[in-house]
N, C-alpha and C positions, 0 to 999 in steps of 0.2 A: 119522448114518451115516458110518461109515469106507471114503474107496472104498481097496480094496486092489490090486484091478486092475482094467484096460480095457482092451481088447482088440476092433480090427475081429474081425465076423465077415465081415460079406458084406453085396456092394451089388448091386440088382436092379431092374427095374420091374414085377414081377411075385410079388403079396401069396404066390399059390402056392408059389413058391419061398421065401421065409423060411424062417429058421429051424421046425425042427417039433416042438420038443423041450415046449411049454407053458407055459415060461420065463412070466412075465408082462416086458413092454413097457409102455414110455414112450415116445411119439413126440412131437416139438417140432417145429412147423413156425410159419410167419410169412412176413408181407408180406416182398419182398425189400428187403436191408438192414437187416431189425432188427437184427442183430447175432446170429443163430443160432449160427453157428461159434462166435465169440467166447463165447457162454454154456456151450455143450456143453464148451470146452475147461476154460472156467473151472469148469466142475463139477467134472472128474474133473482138475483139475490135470497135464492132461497133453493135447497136440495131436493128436486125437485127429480130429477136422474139419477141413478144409481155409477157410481164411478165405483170401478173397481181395477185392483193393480193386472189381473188378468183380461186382456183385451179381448172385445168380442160381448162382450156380456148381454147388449141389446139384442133381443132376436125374434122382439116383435115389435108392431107398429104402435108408438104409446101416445098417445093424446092428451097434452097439456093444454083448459082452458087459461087465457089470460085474459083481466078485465073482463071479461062476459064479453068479451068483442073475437077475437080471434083464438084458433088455434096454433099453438107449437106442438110438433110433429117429431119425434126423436124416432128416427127410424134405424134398421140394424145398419150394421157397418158392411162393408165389401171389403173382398180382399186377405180372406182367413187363408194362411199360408196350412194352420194346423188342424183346418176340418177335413173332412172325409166328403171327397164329390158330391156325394148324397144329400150330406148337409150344406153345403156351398151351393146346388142346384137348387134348395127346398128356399135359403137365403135371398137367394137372385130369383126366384117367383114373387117373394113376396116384396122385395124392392119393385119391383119392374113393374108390377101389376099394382101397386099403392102409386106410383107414377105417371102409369099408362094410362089407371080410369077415372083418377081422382079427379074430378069434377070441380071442386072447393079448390084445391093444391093452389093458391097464386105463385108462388116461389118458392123454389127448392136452394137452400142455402149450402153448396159442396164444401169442405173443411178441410183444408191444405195444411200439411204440415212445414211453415216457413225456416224450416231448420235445413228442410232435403230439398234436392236436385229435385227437376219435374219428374214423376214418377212415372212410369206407361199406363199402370193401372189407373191412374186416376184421368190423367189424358183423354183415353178408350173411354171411360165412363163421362168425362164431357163432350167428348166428340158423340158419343151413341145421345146424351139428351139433346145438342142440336139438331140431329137427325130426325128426333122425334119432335121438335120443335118446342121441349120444354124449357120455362123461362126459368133462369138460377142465377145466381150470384155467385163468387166464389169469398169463402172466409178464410184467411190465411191465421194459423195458430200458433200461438206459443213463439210469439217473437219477441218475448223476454228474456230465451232461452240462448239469443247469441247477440253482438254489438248489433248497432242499430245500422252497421256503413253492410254488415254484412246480412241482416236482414233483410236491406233495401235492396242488395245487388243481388240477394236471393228471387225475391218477387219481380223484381226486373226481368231476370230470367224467366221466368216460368211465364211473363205475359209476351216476352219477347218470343217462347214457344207457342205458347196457343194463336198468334198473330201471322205465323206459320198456315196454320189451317182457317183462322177465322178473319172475318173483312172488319167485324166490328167485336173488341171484344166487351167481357162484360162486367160489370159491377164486382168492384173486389171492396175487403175490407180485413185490415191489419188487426188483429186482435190479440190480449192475451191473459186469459182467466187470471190469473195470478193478482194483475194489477188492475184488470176488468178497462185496460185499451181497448177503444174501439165498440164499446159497451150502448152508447151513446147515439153513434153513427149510426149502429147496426136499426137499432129500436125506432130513433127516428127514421128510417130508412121504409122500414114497414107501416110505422104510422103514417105515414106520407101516400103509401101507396094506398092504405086503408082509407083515407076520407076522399082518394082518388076512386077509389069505389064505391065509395058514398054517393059522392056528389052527382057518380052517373047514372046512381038511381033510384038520385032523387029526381 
């Protein structure tokens, strides 16, 4: 896939207001600090997200059009160690309900940090969208960040734990904004699934 354009549309907390047009959506969310900005920008080769050294920063649901064909979806991150219940509760409404009614949503892109051990939080969070039967992929990040023997037996691990709970697991993709690995896969990945949506209605 060629991105030709990007373009915010609009940021909300409220799945309601989205866009309403049936657009099909990509949404990427992760623990904070995997590097979400940094991938979103590196997709569309263009700054498109807000990366800031202070994690956490996304804290509403932002709507990027691409080509006039689909949406990317940059939603907040999980997993803030330094917010206050209150905020961490208000955070997890508004993930879980952009999730739970989103209609357009074709796939939710999770964001792994290929540096760490499987984490629980992140686990808990694809074991709860199985449960609800949401389709996602998982993106593993920043595996530039260590050799490639130890990135491999990184992700090894972690599918060798989700195989643990899951019979079939799912769509991963190695990535790493720096060098924009994985850049490629990811794109064509969706465009794939895109005229897989087409063609069924046409």
């Amino acid at each position: 896939m060629i991105i030709k354009s990007a373009e915010f549309v609009i940021s909300n907390t409220n799945p309601k207001k989205c866009p309403q047009d049936g657009k099909p959506e990509y949404a990427f969310i992760g623990r904070s600090n995997v590097g979400k900005s940094s991938l979103i920008n590196m997709l569309c080769r263009k700054k498109l997200a807000m990366t800031s050294a202070t994690p956490g920063k996304t804290l509403l649901i932002n709507h990027f059009i691409i080509n006039n064909e689909w949406y990317l979806v940059d939603l907040p991150g999980y997993g803030y160690a330094q917010r206050s219940k209150k905020a961490v509760e208000k955070i997890t409404k508004i993930i879980e309900s952009y999730i739970l009614e989103r209609e357009s949503l074709i796939n939710l892109f999770v964001l792994v940090d290929s540096r760490l051990e499987p984490q629980k939080i992140d686990l808990e969070f694809i074991e709860w969208l199985g449960e609800n039967g949401i389709p996602f992929s998982i993106v593993f990040t920043k595996t530039d960040k260590n050799s490639k023997g130890k990135t491999k037996s990184n992700i090894s691990n972690y599918m060798k734990k989700l195989s643990e709970q899951w019979e079939e697991l799912p769509v991963y993709f190695e990535t790493s904004s720096e060098n924009s690995t994985g850049r490629d896969e990811l794109l064509n990945y969706i465009e794939e699934i895109n005229k897989n949506i087409k063609n069924k209605n046409e």
